[in-house]
Every structure is written in C-alpha cells, then in structure tokens.
C-alpha positions as CSV (number, residue, x, y, z in Angstrom):
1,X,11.7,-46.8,-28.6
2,X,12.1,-43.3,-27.4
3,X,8.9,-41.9,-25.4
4,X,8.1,-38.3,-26.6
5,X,5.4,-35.6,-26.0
6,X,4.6,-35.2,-29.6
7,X,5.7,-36.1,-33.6
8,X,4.3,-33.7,-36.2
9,X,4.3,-35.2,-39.6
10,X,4.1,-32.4,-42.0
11,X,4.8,-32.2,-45.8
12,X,7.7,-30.1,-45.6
13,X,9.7,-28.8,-43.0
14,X,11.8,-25.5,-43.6
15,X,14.0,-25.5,-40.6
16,X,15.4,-21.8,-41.8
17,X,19.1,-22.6,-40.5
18,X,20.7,-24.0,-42.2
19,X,19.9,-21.5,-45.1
20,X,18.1,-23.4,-47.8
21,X,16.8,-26.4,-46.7
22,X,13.4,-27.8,-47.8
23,X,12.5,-31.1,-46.2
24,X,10.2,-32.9,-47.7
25,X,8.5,-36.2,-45.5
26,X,10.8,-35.8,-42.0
27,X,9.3,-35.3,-39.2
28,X,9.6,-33.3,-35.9
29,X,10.0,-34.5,-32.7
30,X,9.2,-32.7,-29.4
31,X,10.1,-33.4,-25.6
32,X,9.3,-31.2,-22.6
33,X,8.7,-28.4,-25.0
34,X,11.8,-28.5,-26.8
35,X,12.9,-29.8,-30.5
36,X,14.6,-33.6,-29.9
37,X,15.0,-33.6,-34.0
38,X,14.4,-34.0,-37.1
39,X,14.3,-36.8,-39.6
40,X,13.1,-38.8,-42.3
41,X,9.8,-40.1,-41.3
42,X,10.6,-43.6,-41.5
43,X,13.4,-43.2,-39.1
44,X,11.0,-41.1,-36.9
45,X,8.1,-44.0,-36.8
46,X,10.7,-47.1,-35.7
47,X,13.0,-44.4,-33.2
48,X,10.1,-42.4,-31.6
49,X,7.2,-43.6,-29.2
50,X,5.2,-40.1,-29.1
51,X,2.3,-39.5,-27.1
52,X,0.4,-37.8,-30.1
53,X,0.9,-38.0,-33.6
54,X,0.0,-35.5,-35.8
55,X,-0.5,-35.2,-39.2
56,X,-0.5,-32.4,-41.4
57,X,-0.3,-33.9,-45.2
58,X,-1.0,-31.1,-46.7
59,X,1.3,-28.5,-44.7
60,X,4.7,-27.1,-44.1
61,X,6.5,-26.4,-41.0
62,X,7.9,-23.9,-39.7
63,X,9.1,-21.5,-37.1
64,X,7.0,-19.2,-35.6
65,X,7.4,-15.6,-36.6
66,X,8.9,-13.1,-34.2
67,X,7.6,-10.0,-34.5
68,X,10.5,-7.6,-33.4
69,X,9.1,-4.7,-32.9
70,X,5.2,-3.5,-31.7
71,X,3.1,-1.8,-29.1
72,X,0.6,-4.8,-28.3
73,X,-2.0,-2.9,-26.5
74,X,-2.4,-0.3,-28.9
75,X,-4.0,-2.4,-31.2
76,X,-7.5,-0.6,-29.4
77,X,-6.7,2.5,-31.0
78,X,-6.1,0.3,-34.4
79,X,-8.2,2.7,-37.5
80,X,-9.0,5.6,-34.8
81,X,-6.9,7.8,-36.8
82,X,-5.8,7.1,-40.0
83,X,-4.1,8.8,-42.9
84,X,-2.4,11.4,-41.6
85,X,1.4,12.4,-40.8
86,X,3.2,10.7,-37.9
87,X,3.3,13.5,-35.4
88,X,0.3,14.6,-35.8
89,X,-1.3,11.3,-35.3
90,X,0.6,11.0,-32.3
91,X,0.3,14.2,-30.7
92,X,-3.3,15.3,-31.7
93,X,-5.1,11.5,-31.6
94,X,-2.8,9.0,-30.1
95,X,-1.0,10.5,-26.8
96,X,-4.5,12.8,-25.7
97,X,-6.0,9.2,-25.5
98,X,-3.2,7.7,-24.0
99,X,-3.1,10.2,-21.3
100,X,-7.2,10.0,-20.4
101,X,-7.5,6.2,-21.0
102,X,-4.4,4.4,-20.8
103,X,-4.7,2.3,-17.4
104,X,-3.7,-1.0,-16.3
105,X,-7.0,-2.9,-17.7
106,X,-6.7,-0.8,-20.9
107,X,-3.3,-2.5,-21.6
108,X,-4.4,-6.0,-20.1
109,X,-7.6,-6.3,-22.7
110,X,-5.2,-4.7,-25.4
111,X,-2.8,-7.0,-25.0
112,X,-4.4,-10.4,-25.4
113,X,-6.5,-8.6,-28.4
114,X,-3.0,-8.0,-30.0
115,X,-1.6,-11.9,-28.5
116,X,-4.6,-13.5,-30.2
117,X,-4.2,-11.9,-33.3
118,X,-0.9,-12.1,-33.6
119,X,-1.0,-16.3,-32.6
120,X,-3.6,-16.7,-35.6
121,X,-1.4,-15.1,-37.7
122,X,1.7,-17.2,-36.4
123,X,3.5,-15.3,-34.3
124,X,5.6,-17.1,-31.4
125,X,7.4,-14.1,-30.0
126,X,7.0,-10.5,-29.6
127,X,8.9,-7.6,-29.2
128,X,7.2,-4.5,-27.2
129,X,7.2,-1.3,-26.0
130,X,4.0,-0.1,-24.5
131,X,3.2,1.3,-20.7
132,X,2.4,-1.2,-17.9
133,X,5.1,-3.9,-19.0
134,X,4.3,-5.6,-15.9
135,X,0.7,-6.3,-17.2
136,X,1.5,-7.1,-20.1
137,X,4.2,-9.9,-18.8
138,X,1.2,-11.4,-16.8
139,X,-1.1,-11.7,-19.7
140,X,1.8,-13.0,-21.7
141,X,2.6,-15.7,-19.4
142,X,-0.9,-16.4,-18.7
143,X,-1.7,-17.1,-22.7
144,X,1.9,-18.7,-22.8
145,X,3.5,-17.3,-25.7
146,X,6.9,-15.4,-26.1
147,X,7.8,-11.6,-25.3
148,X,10.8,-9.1,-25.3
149,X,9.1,-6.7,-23.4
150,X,10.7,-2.6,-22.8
151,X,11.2,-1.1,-19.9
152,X,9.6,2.4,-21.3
153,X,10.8,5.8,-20.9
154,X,10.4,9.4,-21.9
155,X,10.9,12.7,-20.8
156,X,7.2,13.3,-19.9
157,X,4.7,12.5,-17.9
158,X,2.9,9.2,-19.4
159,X,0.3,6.7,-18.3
160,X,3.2,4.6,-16.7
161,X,5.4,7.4,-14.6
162,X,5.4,11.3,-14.1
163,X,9.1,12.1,-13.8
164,X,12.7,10.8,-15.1
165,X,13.1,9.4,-11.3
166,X,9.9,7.7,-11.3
167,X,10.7,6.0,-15.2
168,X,14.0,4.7,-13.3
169,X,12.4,3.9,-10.0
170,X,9.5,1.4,-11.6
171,X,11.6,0.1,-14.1
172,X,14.7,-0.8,-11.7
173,X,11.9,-2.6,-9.0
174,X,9.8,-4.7,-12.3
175,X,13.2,-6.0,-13.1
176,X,14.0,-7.1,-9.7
177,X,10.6,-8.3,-8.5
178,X,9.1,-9.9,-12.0
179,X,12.7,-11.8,-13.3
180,X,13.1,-12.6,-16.8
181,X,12.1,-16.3,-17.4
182,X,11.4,-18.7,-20.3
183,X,8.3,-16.5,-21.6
184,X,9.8,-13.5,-20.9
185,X,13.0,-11.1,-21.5
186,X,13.5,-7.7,-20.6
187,X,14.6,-5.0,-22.8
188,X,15.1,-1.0,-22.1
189,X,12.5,0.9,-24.3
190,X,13.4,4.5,-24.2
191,X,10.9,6.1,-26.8
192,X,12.5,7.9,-29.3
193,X,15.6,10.7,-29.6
194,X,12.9,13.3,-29.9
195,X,11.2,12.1,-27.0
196,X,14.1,11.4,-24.3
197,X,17.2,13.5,-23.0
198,X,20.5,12.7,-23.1
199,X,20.3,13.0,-19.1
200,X,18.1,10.2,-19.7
201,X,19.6,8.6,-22.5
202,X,23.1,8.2,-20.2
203,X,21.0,6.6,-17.5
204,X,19.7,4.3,-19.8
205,X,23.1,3.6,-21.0
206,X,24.1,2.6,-17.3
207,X,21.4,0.6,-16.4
208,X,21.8,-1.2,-19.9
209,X,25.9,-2.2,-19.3
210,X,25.2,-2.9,-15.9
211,X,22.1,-5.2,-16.5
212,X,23.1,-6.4,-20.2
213,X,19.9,-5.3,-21.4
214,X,19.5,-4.7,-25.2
215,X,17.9,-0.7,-25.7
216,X,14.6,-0.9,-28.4
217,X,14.0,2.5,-29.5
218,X,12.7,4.2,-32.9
219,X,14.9,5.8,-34.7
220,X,15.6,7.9,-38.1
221,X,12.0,7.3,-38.9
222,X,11.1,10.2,-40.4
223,X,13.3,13.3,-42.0
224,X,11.5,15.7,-39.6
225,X,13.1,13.8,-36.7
226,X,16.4,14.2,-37.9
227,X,15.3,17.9,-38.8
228,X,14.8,18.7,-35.1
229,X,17.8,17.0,-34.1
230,X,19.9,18.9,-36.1
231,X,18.2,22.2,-34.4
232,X,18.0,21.4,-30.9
233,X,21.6,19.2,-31.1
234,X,23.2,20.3,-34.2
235,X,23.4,16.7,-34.9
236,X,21.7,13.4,-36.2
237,X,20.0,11.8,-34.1
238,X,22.4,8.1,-34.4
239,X,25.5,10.3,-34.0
240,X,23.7,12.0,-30.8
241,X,23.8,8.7,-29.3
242,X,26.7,7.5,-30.6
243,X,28.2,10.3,-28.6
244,X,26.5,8.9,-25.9
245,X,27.9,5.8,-26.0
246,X,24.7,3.5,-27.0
247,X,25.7,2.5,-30.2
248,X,26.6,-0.7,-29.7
249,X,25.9,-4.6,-29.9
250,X,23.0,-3.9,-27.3
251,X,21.0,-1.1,-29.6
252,X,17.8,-2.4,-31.5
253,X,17.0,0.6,-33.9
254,X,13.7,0.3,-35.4
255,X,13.0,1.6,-39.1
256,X,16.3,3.8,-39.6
257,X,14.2,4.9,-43.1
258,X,16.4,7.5,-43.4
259,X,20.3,6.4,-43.5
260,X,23.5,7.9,-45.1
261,X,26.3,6.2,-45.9
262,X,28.3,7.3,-42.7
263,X,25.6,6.1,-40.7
264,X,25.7,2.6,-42.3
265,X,28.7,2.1,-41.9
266,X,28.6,3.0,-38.1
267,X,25.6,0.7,-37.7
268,X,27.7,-2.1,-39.7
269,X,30.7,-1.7,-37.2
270,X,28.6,-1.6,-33.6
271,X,26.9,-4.7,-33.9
272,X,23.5,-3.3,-33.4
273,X,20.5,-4.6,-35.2
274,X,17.8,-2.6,-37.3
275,X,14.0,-3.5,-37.1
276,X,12.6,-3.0,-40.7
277,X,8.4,-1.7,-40.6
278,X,7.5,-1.2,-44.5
279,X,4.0,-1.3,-44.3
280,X,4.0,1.5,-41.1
281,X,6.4,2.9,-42.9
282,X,4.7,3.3,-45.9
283,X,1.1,4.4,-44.0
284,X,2.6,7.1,-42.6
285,X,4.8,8.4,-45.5
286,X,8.0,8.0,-43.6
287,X,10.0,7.4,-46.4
288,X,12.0,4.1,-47.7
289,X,14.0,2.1,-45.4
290,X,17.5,1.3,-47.4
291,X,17.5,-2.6,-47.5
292,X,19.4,-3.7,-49.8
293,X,22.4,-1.7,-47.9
294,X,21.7,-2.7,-45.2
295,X,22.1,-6.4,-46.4
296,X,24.6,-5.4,-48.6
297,X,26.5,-4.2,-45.0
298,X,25.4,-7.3,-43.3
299,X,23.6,-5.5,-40.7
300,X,21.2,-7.7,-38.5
301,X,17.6,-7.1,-39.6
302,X,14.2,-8.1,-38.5
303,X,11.2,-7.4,-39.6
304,X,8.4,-5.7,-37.6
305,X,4.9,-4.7,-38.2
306,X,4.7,-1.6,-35.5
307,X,1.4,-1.2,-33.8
308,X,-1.8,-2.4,-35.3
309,X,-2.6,1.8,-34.9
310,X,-0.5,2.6,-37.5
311,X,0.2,-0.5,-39.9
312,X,-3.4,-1.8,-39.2
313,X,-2.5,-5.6,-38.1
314,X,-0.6,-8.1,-37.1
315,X,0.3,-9.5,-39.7
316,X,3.6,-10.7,-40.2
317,X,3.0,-13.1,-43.3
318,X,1.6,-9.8,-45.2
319,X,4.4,-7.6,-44.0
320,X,7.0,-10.3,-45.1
321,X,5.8,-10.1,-48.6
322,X,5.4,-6.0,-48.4
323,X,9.4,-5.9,-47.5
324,X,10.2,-8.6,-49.9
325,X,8.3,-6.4,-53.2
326,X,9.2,-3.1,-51.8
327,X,12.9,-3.7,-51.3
328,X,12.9,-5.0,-55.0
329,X,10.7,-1.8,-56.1
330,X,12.8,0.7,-54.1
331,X,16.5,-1.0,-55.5
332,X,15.4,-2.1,-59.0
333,X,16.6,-5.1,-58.6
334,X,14.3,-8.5,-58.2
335,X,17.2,-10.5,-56.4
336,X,17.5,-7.9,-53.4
337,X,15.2,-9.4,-50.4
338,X,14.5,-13.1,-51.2
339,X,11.9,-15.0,-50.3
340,X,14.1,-16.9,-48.0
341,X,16.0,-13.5,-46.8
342,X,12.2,-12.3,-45.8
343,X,11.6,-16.3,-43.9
344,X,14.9,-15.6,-42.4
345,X,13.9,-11.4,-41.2
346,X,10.9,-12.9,-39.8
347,X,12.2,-15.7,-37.6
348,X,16.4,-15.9,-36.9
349,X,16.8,-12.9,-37.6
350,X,14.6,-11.7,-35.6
351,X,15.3,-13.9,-33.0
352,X,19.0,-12.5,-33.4
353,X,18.3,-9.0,-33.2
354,X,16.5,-9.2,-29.8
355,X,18.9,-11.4,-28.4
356,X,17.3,-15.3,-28.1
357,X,18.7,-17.0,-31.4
358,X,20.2,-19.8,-29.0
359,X,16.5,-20.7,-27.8
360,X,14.3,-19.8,-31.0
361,X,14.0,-18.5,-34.5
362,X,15.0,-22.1,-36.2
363,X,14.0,-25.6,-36.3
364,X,16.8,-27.0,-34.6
365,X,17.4,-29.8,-32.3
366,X,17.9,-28.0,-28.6
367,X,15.7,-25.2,-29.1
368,X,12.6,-24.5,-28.0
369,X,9.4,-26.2,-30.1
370,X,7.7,-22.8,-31.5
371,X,6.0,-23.8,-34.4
372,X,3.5,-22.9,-37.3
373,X,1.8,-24.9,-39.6
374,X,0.4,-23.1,-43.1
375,X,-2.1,-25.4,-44.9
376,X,-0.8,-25.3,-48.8
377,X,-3.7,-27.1,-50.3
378,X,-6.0,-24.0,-50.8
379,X,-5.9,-23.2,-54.6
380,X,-4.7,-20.0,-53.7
381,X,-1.1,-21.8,-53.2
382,X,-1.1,-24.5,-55.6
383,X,0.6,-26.0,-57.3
384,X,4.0,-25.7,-54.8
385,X,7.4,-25.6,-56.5
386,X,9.1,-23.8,-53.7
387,X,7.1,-24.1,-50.2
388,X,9.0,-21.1,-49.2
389,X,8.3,-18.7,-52.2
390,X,4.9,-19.9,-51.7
391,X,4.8,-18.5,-48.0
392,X,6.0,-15.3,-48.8
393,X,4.3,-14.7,-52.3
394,X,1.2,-15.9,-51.7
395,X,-0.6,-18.0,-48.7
396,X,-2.6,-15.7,-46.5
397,X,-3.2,-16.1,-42.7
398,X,-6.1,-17.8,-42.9
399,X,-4.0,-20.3,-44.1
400,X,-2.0,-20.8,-40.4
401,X,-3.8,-23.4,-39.4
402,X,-1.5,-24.7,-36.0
403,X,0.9,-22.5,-33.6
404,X,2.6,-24.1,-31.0
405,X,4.8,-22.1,-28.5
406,X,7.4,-24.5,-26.0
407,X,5.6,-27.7,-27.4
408,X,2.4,-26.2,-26.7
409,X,-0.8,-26.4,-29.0
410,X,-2.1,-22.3,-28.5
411,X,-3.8,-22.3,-32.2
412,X,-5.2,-25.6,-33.2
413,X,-7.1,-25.9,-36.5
414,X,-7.7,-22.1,-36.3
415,X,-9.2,-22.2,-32.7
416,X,-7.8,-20.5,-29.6
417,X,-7.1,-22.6,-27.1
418,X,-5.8,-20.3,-23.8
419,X,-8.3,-17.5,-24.9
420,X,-11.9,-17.0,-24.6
421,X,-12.5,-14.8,-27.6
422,X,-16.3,-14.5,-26.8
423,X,-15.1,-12.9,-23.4
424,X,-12.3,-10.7,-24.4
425,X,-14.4,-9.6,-27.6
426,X,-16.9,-8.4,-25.2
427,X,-14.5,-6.1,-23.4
428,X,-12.7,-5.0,-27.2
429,X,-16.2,-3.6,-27.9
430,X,-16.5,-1.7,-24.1
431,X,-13.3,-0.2,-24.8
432,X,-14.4,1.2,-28.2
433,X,-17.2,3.3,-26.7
434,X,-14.6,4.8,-24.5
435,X,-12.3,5.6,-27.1
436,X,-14.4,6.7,-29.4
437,X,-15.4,9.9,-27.2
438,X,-14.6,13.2,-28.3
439,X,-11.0,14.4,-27.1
C-alpha cells in the first residue's frame, strides 16, 4: 500500500475543475501537503496506507476560498464608522486614525484578528493591501495560511512611507530581503487612481514588467472617482492607465462598479482580472458592479469581501450568496451568476485572478491540500439535492467545521489550532480603547 499523511472521507467532494462535478463517497488523499488524488473510496481503502483517517459523513469538501481582495488589519476599525459615503468615511474616520495609530503592532494584532476570522469562515488564501506588508507576511507565515500580499503606494505621506522615493525604496528592499515563498506572493498595491500619480503610476509600471508582479488596485468604484478624473485628467480613470501602459494581463482591478461598454471591451482584450465586492459595494452605495457583462465578456472575476471596515466581515460564504442574488436582481435574469459560477469566483477564479491557479483554487491531484469541510446535516441545509446550491443558498459559517492549508489541520471542529484567541482577544479589546478616542 501507499503510505500517506492523511485520507479525508467526506460525503461529497466538489473538486470545482472540472466544472460540474459532485462526488459522492471518493475520497482525498494528501502527501507532504499536497493532493496525491481522488477516488472512490473503496479504491482509496485497499491503495492508501494514511497516517490519519478522517471521517466526515455528514460533509462536503471543498477548496478553501480565496478572498481576492481585503485590507486584513483593518478589521480593528470594523463598525467605527458606518453608514456614510466612501470618501468621507475615509478621509474624516478612516485615514486621521490611520495616520495617529497605524504602527507595526497595530497591523500585527489586526492581522491575525482578520486571519482567524477569515480561517473559521474558510478562507485558504488572501489577497491584501494594507501598510507594513512585511508584518503582515510574518504573521502569515507564522499562522500558516496563504497570502498575495501589495506592496502599497500612494502619493502621500502614510503610516508605511513619507515620500514617492521612500514607497519605492521599502518596497524594492521587502522584495529582495523577504522572497516570495510557498505562503507568500508579492503583488504591487498602488491605492487607487485618485490616490497615486501617473509619475508614480509609470514607476509602478516598471517595477511590475521588470519583476512580473501583478498590480492590485481599486478602481471605477464610485462615479465620483471617475468625476475627478475627468477634471483633473480629462479622462476615465481605466483609459488614464491604459495610456500608461498598465492595462494588461498583470492588472487586478477591484469593483470596476461603474463600466461602459468601451471599457469592457478593453478589460476583455488585456487579460486583466476584476475583483467583484457586492456587499462593500452595496454599504457604501457605490453603485452596481456589471456582472453579467462581465461574464458575458469572459473577463476573469473573483470575488472579494474588502475590509471588514467597510463590508463588516470576512465572510466569503455570505458574500458568495450576496453576488449570486444581486447579479440575478441587478440583470433580471435568475440564470446570470450560478451557484457553481459564485463556487468557482470564490476559489479558481480567484486563484486565477491573482496569479496561483497552478498551486490552488481546485481539488486536483498536484496541487496544494487547501481544504474546507461544511457540515450539511444542520436542518438549516437539509434535505441536499445539490451540495453546491446548498453552499451558496443556504449553509452559514458556523457550518465550516475543518480548514486545512498545505495538508495542514488550522481549524479543526471549529477550534483554532496556531492561534491563542484568549491572547489575541485580549489585545483586540486594548486596541479598541485606543481607537475609540476622539480624533
């Protein structure tokens, strides 16, 4: 027999590629971290010789979510400034806190808040952009799950640099001293159009071609953004870097809410892949992100849930089913964003936009063993015709019982098992007496 690490023995297994397939009583293999296969479980009982078995009778498998776009360590500010319009939550509430608070333990506790969340609600991978990246790869590596992490940048003076020289100058030195690895890939993170020049933004584009480093930025979120671009640039803010030369295969453009037909076309030819945020979206009354066209134009796009300061969680189970009923809503049209289309945003997809497809985002033999197990037995989800509608129309969080990132157990049966919540919840609650001062 074969000696293994482990053999999961779920209900169902919904490998995501290929599109479509429901397996009912296989099993899944894993070696060294990584998927050896998957078959019928009689097969895997008489092939395999696993050092744990595990059963999950009542559960299906899947892989874990990647959550393409947030700002981790922001989820201390989550509810300290709700319902109100996006630049003025930013520029009255969000940066003036940023400025007097943001510090290199303020994104370390932030960060593993936002990592344990996110791991209970069964995310494997994240995508960020947030100050102090290099904290934030420590305590990423440290609790051992997956990040695409950005390089940030922006034409002011932030927690992380002063100047456009000293943006370029720490950036250029993390990449060289803290190399991209099996827990972590670097991405260039420059903020926003409004936010960064197109001095900058031609930089960026250098260091991007010379480094092949994919560029995650908002974009087209709001019509007031596009309103001052027009103003300051006399154009839109895609065809101001277009002219630039960043759109490409490399650009990540996250919530492109507003989109004309030009501009889908343009995002349809480069390559580039969108990074769809309804329930931020929707929070901060940005508007309604186009989906069905951009499926329709088989644009690449992931799914996101922004920073838990503006959506309020983590959560990408509910944001899966917010994308999959709004884009029906918004179209008229219950076909448009199926329940395996919002499975597929949420893993592949995802996994494609930010560039590791070949290592994650499907149950497939060769990748990497990042997993989630949802517990189906609660009344709440049964009876189960479709495991997969089930998922997206109705289980809930609570529900993830098991995570497992690179073969390894990081949420079993609901518990932690790299974080001391009783610790870390101790310095959440230090942090919101700071925060909670008056500006």
């Amino acid at each position: 027999m074969e000696p293994i690490d482990s053999l999961i023995f779920p209900r169902w297994i919904i490998p995501v590629v290929p599109a479509g397939k429901r397996l009912l009583d296989h099993a899944l293999a894993i070696r060294a971290g990584k998927i050896v296969a998957l078959c019928p479980r009689q097969e895997a009982e008489s092939r395999f010789l696993a050092k744990e078995n595990i059963a999950l009778p009542n559960h299906v498998l899947i892989p874990g979510f990647v959550n393409a776009h947030t700002h981790a360590a922001m989820t201390l500010l989550r509810g300290i400034a709700d319902d109100l319009p996006l630049m003025e939550w930013l520029n009255e509430h969000i940066w003036p806190r940023e400025l007097r608070w943001v510090d290199e333990h303020f994104v370390r506790v932030g960060t593993r808040l936002a990592v344990a969340e996110m791991l209970r609600c069964g995310t494997t991978c994240f995508n960020d952009m947030y100050f102090h990246p290099d904290v934030a790869a420590a305590t990423v590596r440290e609790i051992g799950i997956r990040a695409a992490l950005g390089l940030i940048f922006v034409d002011f003076p932030t927690p992380w640099a002063t100047s456009p020289e000293e943006y370029f100058e720490k950036n250029t030195h993390l990449l060289q001293s803290m190399p991209a690895d099996d827990h972590i890939t670097w991405l260039l993170a420059p903020h926003a159009p409004y936010s960064v020049s197109n001095d900058m933004f031609e930089q960026i584009g250098d260091l991007s071609a010379r480094h092949k480093l994919k560029i995650h930025l908002h974009l087209h979120e709001t019509q007031a953004e596009i309103n001052e671009s027009l103003d300051r640039y006399q154009q839109r803010p895609l065809a101001r870097l277009k002219q630039i030369g960043l759109v490409n295969d490399r650009l990540i453009a996250v919530h492109m809410v507003h989109c004309d037909e030009d501009e889908l076309t343009v995002m349809a030819n480069s390559g580039a892949g969108i990074v769809h945020c309804p329930q931020s979206n929707m929070k901060l009354a940005s508007g309604f992100a186009p989906v069905k066209q951009f499926l329709d134009a088989s644009i690449s796009l992931a799914l996101g849930t922004d920073g838990a300061a503006s959506n309020n969680d983590l959560d990408m189970l509910g944001e899966m089913r917010t994308a999959a009923l709004l884009a029906k809503g918004v179209a008229g049209d219950p076909e448009v964003l199926t329940a395996e289309q919002a499975l597929a945003m949420a893993t592949i997809e995802g996994a494609r936009v930010i560039g590791l497809d070949s290592v994650i985002g499907s149950l497939e033999p060769g990748k990497w063993a990042d997993l989630v197990a949802i517990d189906l037995s609660a009344p709440e989800t049964q009876p189960v015709y479709d495991p997969v509608a089930q998922i997206i129309y109705a289980a809930d969080r609570q529900q993830i019982s098991d995570v497992w990132v690179g073969g390894k157990h990081l949420l079993a049966d609901r518990q932690l098992t790299t974080i001391d919540w009783p610790s870390l919840a101790g310095e959440v609650a230090d942090w919101q007496i700071k925060l909670s001062q008056p500006l």
